[in-house]
C-alpha positions as CSV (number, residue, x, y, z in Angstrom):
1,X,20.7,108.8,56.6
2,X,17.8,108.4,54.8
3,X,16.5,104.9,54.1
4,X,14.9,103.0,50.9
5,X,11.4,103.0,50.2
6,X,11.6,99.5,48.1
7,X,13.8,98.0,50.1
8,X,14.0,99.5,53.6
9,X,18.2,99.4,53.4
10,X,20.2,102.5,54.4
11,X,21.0,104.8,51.4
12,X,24.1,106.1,50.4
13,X,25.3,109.6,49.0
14,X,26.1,109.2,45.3
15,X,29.0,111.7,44.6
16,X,26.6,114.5,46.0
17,X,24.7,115.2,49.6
18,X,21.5,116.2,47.6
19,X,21.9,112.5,45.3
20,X,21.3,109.3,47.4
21,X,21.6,105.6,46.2
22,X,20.4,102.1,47.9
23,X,23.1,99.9,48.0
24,X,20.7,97.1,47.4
25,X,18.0,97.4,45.1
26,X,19.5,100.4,43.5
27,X,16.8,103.2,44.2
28,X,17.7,106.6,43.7
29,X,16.3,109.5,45.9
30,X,16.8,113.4,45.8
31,X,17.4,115.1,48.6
32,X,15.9,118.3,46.5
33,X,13.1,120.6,48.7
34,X,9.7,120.7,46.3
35,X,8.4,124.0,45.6
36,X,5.1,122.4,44.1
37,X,3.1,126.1,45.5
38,X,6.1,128.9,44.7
39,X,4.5,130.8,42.6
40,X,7.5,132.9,42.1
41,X,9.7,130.0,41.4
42,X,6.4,128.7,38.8
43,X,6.4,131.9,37.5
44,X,9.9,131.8,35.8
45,X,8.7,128.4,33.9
46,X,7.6,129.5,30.3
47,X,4.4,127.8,30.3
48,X,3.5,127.7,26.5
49,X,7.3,126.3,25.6
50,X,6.8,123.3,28.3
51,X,3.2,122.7,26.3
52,X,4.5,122.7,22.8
53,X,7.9,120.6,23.4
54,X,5.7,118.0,25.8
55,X,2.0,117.6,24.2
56,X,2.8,115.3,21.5
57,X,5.5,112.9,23.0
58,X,2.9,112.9,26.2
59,X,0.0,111.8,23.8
60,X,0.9,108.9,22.5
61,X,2.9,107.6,25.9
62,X,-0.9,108.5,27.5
63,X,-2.7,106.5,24.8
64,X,-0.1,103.7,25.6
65,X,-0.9,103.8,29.2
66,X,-4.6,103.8,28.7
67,X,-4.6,100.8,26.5
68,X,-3.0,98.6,28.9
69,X,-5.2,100.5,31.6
70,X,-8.4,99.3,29.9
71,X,-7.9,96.1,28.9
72,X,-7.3,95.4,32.5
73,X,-10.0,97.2,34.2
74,X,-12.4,98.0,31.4
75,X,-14.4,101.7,30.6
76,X,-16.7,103.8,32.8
77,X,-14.4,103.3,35.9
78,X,-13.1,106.0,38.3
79,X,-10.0,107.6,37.6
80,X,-7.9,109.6,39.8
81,X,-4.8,111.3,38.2
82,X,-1.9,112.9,40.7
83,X,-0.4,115.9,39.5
84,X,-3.0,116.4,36.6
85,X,-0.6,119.5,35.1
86,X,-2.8,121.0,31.9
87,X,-5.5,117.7,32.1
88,X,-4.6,116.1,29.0
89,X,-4.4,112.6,30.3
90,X,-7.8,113.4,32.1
91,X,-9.1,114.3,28.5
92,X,-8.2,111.2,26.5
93,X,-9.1,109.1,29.6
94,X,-12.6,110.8,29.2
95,X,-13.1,110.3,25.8
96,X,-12.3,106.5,26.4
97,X,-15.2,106.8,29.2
98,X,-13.6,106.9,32.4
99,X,-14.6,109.2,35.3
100,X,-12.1,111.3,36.0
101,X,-10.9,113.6,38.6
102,X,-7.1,115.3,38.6
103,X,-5.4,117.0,41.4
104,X,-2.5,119.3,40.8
105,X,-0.8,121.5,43.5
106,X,0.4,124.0,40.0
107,X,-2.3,126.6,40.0
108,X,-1.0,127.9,36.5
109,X,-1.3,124.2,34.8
110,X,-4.4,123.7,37.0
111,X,-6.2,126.6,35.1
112,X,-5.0,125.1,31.6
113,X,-7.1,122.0,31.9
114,X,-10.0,121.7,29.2
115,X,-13.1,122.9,30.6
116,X,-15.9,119.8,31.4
117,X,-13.1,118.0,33.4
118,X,-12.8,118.7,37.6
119,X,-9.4,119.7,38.5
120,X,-9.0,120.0,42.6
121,X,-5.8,122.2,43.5
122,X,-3.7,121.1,46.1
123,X,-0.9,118.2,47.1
124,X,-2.2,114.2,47.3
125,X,-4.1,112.8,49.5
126,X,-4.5,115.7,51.7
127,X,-6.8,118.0,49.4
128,X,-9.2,114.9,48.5
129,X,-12.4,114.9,50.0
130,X,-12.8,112.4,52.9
131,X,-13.5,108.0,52.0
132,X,-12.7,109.1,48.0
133,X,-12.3,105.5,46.3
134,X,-11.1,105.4,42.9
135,X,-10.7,102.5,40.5
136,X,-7.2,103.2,38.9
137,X,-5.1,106.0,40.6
138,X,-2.6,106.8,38.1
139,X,1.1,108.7,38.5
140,X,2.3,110.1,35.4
141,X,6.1,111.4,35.7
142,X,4.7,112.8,39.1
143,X,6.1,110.0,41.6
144,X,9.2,110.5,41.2
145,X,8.8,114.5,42.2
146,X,7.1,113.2,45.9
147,X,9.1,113.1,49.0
148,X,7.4,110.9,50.7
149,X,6.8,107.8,48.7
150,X,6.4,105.2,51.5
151,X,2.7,107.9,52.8
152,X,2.1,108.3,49.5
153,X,1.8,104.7,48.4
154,X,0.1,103.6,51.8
155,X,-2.9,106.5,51.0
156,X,-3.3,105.3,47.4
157,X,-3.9,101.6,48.9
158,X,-6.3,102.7,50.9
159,X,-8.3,104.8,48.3
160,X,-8.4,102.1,45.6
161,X,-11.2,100.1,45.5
162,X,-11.0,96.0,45.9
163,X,-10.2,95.6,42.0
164,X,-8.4,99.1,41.7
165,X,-4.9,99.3,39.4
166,X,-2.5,101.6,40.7
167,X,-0.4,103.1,37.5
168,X,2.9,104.4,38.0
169,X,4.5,106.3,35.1
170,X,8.5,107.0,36.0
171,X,11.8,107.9,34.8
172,X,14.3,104.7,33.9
173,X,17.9,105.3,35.0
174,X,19.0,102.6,32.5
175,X,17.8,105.0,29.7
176,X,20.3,106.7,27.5
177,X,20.2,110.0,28.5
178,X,20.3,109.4,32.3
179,X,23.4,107.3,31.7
180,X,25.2,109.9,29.3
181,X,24.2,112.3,31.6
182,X,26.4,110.0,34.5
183,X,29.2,109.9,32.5
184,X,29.2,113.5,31.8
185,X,29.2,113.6,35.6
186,X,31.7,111.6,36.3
187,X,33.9,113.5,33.7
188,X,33.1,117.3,35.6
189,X,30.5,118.1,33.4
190,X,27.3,118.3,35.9
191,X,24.8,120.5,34.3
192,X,23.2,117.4,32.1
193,X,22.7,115.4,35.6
194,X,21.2,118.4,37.6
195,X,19.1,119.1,34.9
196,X,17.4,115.6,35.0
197,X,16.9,115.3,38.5
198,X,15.7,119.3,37.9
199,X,17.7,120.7,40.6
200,X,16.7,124.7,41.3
201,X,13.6,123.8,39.7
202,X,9.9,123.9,41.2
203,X,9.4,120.4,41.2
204,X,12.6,118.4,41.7
């Protein structure tokens, strides 16, 4: 059995092998394979529809994250974002004066990003060039999507510089729909729950 990345106790199936629980802290982990680079499995994502229903709702949570990001760190600062998709975080981050580099493993969203911003293709940290050091490393809805969040965590500690801010972005189970969707569960109806934790998608 799998064990907690917060708090290093054994995890427990939650009504599902795929669903795991921590008895302790309460962490929730899929069991889900990632698909990040199936481009067939990409390829059945309608790309434009995921872009109009997400831009706006995305904008203003970015602007939220980059007002508490500045005010702590300041402008013209080093900025890597994981899992970039179509670079509009990158964007506003820009216009606010940051440096900023994305990484995305999703050719098709990789290709979307606005030209003047640099966009490397591949999975964090392993496609990032050798001693990178960043001063704010920033997850948006992507950490929750990464397997390994114990290697993940440990490689953003070490590319941060001395004052860097690591910003994490992520899902709340106590949030409405997560806990409709439990009841709904619990009541037979699954498809609500499996679509949150995206099961049979690219990027569970």
């Amino acid at each position: 059995m799998a064990t907690c990345p917060v708090c290093h106790t054994e995890m427990r199936e939650q009504g599902r092998r795929w669903l795991l629980a921590c008895p302790r802290c309460g962490f929730l982990q899929a069991l889900l394979e990632p698909r990040f680079t199936d481009e067939s499995a990409l390829a059945r994502i309608d790309v434009d529809m995921r872009r109009e229903a997400l831009k706006r709702l995305r904008l203003i949570n970015f602007a939220t994250v980059l007002k508490h990001l500045s005010h702590a760190l300041g402008a013209h600062r080093r900025l890597l974002e994981v899992g970039s998709a179509q670079g509009w975080f990158l964007q506003c981050a820009a216009a606010q004066g940051y440096t900023v580099l994305g990484i995305e493993p999703d050719g098709v969203a990789a290709e979307r990003t606005p030209a003047g911003l640099t966009v490397i293709r591949g999975l964090f940290p392993g496609a990032l060039p050798d001693g990178s050091k960043f001063d704010a490393i920033v997850f948006n809805d992507v950490l929750e999507h990464i397997p390994d969040v114990d290697a993940v965590l440990a490689a953003c500690a070490g590319m941060l510089a001395p004052d860097g801010m690591l910003v994490v972005n992520a899902p709340n189970r106590a949030g409405i729909f997560y806990r409709l969707a439990r009841l709904l569960d619990r009541l037979g109806l699954p498809a609500s729950l499996e679509r949150l934790w995206q099961v049979g998608f690219p990027s569970p």
